[in-house]
N, CA, C and O atoms as a GROMACS GRO file, in nm:
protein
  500
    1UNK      N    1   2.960  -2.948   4.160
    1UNK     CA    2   3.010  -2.825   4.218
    1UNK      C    3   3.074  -2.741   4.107
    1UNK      O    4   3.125  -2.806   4.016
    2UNK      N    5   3.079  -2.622   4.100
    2UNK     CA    6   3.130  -2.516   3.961
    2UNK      C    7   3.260  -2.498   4.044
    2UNK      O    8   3.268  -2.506   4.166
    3UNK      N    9   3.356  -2.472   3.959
    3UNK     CA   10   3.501  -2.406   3.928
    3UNK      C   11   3.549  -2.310   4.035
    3UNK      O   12   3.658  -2.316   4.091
    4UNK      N   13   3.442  -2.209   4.059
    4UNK     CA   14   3.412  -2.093   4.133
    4UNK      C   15   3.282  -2.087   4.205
    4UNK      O   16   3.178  -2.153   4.205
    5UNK      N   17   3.340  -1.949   4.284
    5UNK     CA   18   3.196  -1.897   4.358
    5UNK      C   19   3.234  -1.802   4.391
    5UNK      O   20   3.342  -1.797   4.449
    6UNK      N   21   3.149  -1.672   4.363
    6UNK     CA   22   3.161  -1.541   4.381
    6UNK      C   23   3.026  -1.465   4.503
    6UNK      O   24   2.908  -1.442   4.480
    7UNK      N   25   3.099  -1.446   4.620
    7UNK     CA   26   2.966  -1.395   4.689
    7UNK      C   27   3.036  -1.235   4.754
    7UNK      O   28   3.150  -1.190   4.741
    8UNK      N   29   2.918  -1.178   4.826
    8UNK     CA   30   2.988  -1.058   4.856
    8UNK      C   31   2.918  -1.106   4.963
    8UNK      O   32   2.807  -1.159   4.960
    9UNK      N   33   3.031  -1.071   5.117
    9UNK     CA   34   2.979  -1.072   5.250
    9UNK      C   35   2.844  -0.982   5.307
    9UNK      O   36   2.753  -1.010   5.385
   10UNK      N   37   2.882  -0.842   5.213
   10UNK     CA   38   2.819  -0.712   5.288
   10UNK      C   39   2.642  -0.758   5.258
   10UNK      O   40   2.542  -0.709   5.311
   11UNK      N   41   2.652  -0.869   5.155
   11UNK     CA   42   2.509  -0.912   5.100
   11UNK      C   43   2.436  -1.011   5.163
   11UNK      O   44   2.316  -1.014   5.134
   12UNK      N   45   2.491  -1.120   5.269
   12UNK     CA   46   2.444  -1.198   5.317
   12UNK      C   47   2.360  -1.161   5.413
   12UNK      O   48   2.384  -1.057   5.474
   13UNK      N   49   2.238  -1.243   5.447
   13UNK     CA   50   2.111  -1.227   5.556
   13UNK      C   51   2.197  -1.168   5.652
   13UNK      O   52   2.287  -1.252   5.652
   14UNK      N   53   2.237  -1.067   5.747
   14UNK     CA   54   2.264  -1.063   5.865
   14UNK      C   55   2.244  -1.122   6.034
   14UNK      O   56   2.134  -1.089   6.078
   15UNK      N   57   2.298  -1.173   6.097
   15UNK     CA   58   2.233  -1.243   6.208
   15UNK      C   59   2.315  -1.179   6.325
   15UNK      O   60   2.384  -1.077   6.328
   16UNK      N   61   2.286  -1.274   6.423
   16UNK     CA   62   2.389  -1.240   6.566
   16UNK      C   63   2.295  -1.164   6.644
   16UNK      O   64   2.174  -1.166   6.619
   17UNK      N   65   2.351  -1.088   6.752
   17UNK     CA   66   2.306  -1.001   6.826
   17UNK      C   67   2.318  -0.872   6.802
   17UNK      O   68   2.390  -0.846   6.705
   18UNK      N   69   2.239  -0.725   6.893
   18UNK     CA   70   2.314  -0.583   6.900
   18UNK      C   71   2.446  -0.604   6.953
   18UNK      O   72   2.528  -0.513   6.965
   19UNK      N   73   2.471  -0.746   6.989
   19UNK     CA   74   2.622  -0.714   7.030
   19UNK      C   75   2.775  -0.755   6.930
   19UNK      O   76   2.893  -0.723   6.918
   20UNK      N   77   2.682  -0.836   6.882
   20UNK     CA   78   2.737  -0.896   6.789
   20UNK      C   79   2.708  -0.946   6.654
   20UNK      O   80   2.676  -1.065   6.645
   21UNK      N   81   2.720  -0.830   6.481
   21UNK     CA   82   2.666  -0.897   6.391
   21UNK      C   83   2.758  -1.030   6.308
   21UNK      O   84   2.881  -1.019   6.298
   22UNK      N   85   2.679  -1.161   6.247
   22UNK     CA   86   2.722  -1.225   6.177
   22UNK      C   87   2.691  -1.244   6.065
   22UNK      O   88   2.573  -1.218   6.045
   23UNK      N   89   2.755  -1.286   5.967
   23UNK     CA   90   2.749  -1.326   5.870
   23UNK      C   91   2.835  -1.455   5.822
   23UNK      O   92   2.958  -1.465   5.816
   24UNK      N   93   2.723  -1.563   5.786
   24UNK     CA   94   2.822  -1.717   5.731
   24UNK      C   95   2.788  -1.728   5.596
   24UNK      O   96   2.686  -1.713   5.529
   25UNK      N   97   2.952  -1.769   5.569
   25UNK     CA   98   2.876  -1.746   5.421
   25UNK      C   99   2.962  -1.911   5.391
   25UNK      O  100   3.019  -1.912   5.282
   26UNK      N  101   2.978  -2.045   5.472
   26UNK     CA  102   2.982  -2.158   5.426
   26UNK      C  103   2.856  -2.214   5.313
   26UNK      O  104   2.869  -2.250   5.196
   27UNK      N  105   2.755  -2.206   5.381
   27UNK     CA  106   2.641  -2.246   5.270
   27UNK      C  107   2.629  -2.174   5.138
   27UNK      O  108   2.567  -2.230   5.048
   28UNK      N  109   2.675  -2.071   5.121
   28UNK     CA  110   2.648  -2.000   5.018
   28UNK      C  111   2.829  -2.015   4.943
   28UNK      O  112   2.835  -1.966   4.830
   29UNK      N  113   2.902  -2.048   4.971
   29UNK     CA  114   3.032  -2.050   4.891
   29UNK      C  115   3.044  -2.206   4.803
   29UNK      O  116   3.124  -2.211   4.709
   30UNK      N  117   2.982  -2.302   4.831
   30UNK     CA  118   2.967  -2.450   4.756
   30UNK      C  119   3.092  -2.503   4.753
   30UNK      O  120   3.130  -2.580   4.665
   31UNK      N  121   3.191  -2.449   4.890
   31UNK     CA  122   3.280  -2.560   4.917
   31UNK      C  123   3.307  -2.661   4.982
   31UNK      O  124   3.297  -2.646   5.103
   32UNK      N  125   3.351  -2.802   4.932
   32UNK     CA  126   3.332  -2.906   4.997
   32UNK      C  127   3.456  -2.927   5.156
   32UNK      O  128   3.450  -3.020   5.236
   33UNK      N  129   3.550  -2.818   5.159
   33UNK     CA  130   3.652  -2.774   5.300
   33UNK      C  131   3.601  -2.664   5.338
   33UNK      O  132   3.572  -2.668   5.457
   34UNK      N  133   3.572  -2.541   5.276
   34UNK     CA  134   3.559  -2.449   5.394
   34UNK      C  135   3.471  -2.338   5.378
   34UNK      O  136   3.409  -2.293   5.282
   35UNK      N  137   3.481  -2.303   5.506
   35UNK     CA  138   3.338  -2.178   5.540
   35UNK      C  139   3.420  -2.061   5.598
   35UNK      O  140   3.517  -2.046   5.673
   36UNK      N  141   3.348  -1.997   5.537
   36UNK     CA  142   3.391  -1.825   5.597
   36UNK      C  143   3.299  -1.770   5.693
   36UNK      O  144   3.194  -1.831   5.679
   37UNK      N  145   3.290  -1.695   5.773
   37UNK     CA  146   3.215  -1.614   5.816
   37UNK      C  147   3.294  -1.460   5.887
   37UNK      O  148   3.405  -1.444   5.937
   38UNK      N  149   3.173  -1.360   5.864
   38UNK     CA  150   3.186  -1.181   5.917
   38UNK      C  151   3.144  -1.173   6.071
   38UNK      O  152   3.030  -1.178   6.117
   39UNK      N  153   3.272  -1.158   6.141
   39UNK     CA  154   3.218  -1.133   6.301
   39UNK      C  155   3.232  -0.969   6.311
   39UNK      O  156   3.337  -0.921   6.270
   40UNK      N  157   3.147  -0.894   6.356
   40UNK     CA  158   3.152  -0.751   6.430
   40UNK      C  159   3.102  -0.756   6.543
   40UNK      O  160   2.979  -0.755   6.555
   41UNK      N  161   3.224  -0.763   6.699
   41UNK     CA  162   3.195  -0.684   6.796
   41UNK      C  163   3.218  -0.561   6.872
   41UNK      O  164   3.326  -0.506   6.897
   42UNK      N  165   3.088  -0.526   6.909
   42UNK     CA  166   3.077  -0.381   6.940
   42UNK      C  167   3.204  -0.331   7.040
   42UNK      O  168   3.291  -0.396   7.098
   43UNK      N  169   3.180  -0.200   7.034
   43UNK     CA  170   3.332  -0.134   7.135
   43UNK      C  171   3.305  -0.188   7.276
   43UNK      O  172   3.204  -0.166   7.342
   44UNK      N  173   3.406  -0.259   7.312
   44UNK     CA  174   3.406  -0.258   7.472
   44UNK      C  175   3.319  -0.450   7.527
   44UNK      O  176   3.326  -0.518   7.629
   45UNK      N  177   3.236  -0.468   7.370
   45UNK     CA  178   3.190  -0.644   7.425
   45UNK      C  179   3.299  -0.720   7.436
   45UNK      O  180   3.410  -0.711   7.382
   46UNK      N  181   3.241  -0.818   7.535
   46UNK     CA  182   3.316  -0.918   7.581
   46UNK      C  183   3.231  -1.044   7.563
   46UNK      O  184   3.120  -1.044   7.615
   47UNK      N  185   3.270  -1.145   7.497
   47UNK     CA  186   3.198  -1.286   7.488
   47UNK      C  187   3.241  -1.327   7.606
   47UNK      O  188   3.346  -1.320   7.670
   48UNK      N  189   3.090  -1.391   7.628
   48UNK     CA  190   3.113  -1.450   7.824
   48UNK      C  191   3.075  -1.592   7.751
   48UNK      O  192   3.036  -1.671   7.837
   49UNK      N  193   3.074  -1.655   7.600
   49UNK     CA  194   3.085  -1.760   7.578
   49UNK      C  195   3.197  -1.789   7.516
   49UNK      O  196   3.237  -1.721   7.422
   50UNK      N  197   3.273  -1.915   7.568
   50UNK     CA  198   3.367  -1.936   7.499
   50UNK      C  199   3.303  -2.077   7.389
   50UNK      O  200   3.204  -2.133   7.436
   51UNK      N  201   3.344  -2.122   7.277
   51UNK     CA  202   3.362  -2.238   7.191
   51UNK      C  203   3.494  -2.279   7.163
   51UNK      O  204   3.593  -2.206   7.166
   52UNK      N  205   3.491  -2.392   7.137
   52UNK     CA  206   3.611  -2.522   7.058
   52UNK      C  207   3.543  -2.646   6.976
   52UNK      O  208   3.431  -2.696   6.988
   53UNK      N  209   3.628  -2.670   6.907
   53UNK     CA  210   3.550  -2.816   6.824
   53UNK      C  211   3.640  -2.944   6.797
   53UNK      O  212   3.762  -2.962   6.795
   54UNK      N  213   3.539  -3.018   6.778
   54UNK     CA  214   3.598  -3.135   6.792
   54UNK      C  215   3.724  -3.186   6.664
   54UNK      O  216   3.817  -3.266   6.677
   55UNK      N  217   3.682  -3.103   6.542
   55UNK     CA  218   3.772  -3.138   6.447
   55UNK      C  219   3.798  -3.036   6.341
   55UNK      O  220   3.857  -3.058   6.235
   56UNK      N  221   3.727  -2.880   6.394
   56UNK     CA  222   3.794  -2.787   6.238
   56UNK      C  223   3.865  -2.705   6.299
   56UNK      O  224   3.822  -2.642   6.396
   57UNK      N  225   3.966  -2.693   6.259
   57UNK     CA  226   4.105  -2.556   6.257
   57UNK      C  227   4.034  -2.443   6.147
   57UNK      O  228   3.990  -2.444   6.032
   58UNK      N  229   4.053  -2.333   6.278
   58UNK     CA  230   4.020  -2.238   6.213
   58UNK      C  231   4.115  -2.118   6.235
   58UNK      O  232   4.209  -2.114   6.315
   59UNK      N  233   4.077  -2.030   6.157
   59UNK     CA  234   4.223  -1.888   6.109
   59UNK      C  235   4.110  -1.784   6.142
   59UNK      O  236   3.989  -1.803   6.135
   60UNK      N  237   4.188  -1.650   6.184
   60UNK     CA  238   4.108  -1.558   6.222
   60UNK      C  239   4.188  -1.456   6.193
   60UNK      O  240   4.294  -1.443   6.254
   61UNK      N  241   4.138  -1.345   6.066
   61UNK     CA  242   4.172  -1.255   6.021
   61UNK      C  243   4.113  -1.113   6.050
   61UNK      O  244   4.007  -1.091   5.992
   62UNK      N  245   4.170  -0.998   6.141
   62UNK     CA  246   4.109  -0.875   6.212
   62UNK      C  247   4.100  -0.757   6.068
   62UNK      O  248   4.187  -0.688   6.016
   63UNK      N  249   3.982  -0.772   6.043
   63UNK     CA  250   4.006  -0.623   5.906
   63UNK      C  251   3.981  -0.516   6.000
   63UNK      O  252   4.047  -0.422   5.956
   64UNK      N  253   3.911  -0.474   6.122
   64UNK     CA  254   3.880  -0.376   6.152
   64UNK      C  255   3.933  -0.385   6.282
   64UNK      O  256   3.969  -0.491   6.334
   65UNK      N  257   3.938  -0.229   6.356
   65UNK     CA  258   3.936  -0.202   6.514
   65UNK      C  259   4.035  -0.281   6.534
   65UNK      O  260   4.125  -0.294   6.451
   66UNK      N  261   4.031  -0.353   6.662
   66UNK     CA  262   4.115  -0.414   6.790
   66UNK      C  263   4.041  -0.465   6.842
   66UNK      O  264   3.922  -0.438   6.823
   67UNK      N  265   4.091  -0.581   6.948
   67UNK     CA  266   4.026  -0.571   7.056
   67UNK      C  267   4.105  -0.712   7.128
   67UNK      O  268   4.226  -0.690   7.138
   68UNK      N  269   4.071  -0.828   7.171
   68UNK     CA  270   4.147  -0.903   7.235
   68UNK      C  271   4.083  -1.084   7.189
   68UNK      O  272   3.965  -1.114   7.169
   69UNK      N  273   4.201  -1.176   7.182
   69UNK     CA  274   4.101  -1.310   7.205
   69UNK      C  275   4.142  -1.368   7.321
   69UNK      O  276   4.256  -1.338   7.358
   70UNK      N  277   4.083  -1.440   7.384
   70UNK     CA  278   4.104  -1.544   7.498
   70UNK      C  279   4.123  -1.681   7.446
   70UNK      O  280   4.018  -1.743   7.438
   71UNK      N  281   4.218  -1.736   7.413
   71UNK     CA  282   4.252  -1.880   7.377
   71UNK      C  283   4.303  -1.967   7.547
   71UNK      O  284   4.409  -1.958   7.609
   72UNK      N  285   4.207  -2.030   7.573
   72UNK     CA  286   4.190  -2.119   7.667
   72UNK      C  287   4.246  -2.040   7.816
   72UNK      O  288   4.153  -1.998   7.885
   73UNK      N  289   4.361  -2.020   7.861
   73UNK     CA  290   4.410  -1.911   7.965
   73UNK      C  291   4.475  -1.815   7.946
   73UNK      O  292   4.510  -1.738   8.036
   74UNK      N  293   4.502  -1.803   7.832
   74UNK     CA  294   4.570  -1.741   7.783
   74UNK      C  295   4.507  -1.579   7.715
   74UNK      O  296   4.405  -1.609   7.653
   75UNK      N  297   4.527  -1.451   7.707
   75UNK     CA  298   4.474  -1.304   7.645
   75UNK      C  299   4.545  -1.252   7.575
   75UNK      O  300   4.639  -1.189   7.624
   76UNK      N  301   4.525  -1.260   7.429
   76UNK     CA  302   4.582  -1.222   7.335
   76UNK      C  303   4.552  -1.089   7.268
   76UNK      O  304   4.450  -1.103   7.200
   77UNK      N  305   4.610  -0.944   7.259
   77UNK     CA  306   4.576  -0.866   7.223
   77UNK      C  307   4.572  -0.863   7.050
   77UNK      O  308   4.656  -0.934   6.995
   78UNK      N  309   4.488  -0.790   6.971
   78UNK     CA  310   4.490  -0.826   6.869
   78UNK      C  311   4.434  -0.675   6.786
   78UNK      O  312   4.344  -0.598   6.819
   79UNK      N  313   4.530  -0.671   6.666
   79UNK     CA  314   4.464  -0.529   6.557
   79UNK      C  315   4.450  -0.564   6.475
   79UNK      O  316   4.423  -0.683   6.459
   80UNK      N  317   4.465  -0.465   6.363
   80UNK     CA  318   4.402  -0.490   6.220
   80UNK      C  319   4.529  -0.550   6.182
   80UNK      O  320   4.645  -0.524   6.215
   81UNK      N  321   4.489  -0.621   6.118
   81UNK     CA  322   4.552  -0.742   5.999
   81UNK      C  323   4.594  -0.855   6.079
   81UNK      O  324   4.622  -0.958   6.019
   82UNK      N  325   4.601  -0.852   6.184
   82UNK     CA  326   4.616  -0.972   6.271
   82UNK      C  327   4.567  -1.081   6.232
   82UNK      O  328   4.448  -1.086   6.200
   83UNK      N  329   4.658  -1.205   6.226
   83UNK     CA  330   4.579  -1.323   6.214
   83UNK      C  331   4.616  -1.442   6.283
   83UNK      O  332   4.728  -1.484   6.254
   84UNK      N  333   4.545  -1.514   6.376
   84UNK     CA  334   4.535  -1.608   6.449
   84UNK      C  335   4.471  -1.749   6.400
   84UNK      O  336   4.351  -1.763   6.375
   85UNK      N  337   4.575  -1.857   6.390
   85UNK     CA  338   4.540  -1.980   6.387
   85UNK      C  339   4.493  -2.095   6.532
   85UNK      O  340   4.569  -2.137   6.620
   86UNK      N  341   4.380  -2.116   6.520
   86UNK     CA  342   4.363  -2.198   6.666
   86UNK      C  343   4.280  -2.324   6.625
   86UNK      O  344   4.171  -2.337   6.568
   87UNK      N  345   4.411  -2.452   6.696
   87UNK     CA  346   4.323  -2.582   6.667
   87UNK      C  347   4.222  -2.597   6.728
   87UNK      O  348   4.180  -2.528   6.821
   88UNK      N  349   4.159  -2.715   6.665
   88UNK     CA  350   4.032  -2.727   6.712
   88UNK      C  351   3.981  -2.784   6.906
   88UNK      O  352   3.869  -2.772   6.955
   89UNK      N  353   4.070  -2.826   6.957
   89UNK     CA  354   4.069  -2.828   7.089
   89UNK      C  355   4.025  -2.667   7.181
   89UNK      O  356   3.930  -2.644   7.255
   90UNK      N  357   4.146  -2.574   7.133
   90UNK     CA  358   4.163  -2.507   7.212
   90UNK      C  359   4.030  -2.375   7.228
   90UNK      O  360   4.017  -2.290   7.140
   91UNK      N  361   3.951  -2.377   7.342
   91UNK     CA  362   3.883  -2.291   7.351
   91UNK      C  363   3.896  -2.133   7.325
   91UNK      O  364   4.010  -2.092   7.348
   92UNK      N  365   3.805  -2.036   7.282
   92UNK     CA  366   3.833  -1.908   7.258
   92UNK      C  367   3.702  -1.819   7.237
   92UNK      O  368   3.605  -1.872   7.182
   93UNK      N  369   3.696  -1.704   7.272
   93UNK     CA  370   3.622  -1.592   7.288
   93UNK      C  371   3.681  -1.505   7.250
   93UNK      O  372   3.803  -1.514   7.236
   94UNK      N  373   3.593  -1.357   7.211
   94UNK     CA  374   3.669  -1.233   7.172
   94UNK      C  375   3.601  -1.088   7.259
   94UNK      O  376   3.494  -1.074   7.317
   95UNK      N  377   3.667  -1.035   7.246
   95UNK     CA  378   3.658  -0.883   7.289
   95UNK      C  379   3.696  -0.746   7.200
   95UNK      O  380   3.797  -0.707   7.142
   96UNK      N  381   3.562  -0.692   7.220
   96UNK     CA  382   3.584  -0.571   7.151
   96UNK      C  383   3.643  -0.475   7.159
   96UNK      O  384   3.583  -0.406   7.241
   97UNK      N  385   3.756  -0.406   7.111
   97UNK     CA  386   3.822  -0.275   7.170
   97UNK      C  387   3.744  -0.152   7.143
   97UNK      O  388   3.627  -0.176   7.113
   98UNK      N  389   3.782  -0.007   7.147
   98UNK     CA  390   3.739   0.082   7.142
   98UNK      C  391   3.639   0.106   7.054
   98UNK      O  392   3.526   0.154   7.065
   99UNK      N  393   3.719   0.054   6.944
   99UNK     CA  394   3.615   0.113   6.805
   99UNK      C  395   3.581  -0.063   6.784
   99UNK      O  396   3.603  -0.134   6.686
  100UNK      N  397   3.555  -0.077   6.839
  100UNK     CA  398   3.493  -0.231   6.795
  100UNK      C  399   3.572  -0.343   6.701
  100UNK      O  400   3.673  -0.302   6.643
  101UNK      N  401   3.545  -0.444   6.687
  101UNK     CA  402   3.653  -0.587   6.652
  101UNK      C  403   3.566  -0.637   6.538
  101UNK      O  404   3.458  -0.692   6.559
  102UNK      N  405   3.612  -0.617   6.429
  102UNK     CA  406   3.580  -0.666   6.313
  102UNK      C  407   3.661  -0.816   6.239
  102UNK      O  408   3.755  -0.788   6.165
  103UNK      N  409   3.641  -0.910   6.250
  103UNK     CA  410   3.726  -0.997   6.202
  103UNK      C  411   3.640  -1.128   6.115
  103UNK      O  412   3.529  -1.165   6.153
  104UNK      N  413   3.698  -1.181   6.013
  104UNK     CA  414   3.706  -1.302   5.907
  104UNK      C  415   3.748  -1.404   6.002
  104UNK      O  416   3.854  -1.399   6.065
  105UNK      N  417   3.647  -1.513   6.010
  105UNK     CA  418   3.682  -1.688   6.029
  105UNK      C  419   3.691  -1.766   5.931
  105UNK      O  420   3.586  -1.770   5.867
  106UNK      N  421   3.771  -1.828   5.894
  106UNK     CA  422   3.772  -1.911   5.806
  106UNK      C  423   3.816  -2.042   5.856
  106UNK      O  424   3.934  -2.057   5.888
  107UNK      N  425   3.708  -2.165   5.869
  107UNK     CA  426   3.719  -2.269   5.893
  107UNK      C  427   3.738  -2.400   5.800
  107UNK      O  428   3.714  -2.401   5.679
  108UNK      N  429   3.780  -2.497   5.864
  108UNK     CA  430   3.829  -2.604   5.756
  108UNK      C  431   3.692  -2.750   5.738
  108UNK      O  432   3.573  -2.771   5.765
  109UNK      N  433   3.773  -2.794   5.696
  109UNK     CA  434   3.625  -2.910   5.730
  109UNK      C  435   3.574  -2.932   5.822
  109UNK      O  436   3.657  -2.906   5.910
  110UNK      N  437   3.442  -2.982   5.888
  110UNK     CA  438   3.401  -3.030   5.988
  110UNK      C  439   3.260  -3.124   5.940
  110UNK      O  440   3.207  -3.133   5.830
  111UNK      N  441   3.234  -3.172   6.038
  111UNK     CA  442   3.094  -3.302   6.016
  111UNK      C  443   2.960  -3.190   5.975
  111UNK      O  444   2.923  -3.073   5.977
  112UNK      N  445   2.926  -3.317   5.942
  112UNK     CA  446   2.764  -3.269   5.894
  112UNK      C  447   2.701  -3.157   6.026
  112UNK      O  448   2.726  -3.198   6.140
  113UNK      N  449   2.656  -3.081   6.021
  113UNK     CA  450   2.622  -2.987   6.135
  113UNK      C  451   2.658  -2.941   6.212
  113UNK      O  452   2.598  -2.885   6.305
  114UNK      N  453   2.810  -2.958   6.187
  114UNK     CA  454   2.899  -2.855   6.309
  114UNK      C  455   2.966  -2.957   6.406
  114UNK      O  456   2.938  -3.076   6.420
  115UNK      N  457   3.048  -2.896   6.460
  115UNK     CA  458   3.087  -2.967   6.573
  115UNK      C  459   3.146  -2.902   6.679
  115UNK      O  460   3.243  -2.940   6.745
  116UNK      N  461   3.061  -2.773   6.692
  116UNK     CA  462   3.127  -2.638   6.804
  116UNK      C  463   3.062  -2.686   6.948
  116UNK      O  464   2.946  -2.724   6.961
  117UNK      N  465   3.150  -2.678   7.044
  117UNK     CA  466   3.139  -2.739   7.169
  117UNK      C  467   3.121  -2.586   7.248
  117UNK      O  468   3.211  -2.504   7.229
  118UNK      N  469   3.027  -2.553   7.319
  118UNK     CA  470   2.978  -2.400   7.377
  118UNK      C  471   3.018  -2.382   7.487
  118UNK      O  472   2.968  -2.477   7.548
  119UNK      N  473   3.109  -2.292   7.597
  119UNK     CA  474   3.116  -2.334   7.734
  119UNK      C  475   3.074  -2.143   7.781
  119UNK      O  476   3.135  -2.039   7.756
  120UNK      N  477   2.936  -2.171   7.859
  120UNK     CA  478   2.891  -2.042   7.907
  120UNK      C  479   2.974  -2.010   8.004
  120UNK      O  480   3.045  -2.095   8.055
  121UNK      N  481   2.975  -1.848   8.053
  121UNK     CA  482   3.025  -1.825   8.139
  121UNK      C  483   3.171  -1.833   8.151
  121UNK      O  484   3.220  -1.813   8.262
  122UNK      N  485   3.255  -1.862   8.041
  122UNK     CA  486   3.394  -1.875   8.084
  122UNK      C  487   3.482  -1.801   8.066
  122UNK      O  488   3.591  -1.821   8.119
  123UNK      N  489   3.451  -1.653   7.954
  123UNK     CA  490   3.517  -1.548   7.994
  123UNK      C  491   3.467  -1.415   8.084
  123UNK      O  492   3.436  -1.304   8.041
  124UNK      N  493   3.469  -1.459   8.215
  124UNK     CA  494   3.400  -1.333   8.334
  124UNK      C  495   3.538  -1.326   8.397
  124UNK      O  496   3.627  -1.411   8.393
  125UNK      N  497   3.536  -1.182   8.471
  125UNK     CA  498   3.640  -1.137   8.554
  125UNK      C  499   3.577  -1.195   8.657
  125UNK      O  500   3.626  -1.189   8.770
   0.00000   0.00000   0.00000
């Protein structure tokens, strides 16, 4: 593994949906703890999926917009520079505010292929 690693987000393959773009940039940073990834959701989305995992704590840093997270029953409003730590138990989804929800994940270790647990349907009015 080298000393460093220098990547630029705005350069990575893009993925996700029109509702939601991503960018991970764990595979491309060559660290043996942690992965980053670029969430943008659009003005006004709402993830009707929530996730949790079995063993990585992750931090969630808002560079852009507003908008809201749902940590298990709980609705957390959230702006720019906001940052949210949530263990790996506790379920969570996000919502886009007006001008849309731009935010940094940065996760800690986890097993070979992930260990994100998916639950559809669990943020609906």
């Amino acid at each position: 593994m080298s000393r460093f690693t220098k990547i630029n987000l705005k350069e990575l393959e893009p993925g996700g949906t029109e509702d939601v773009e991503t960018r991970f940039a764990r595979s491309h940073l060559d660290s043996e703890h942690l992965g980053l990834s670029l969430f943008r959701y659009r003005p006004g989305y709402r993830s009707r999926i929530g996730h949790s995992h079995g063993e990585q704590e992750e931090v969630y840093l808002v560079v852009g917009g507003s908008g809201r997270i749902k940590l298990d029953d709980e609705i957390v409003e959230l702006s720019q520079w906001d940052v949210v730590r949530v263990a790996p138990e506790v379920v969570r989804g996000f919502e886009g505010g007006p001008d849309g929800l731009e935010l940094i994940a940065v996760g800690s270790d986890r097993p070979e292929g992930g260990d994100g647990l998916h639950f559809s349907d669990w943020w609906v009015d």
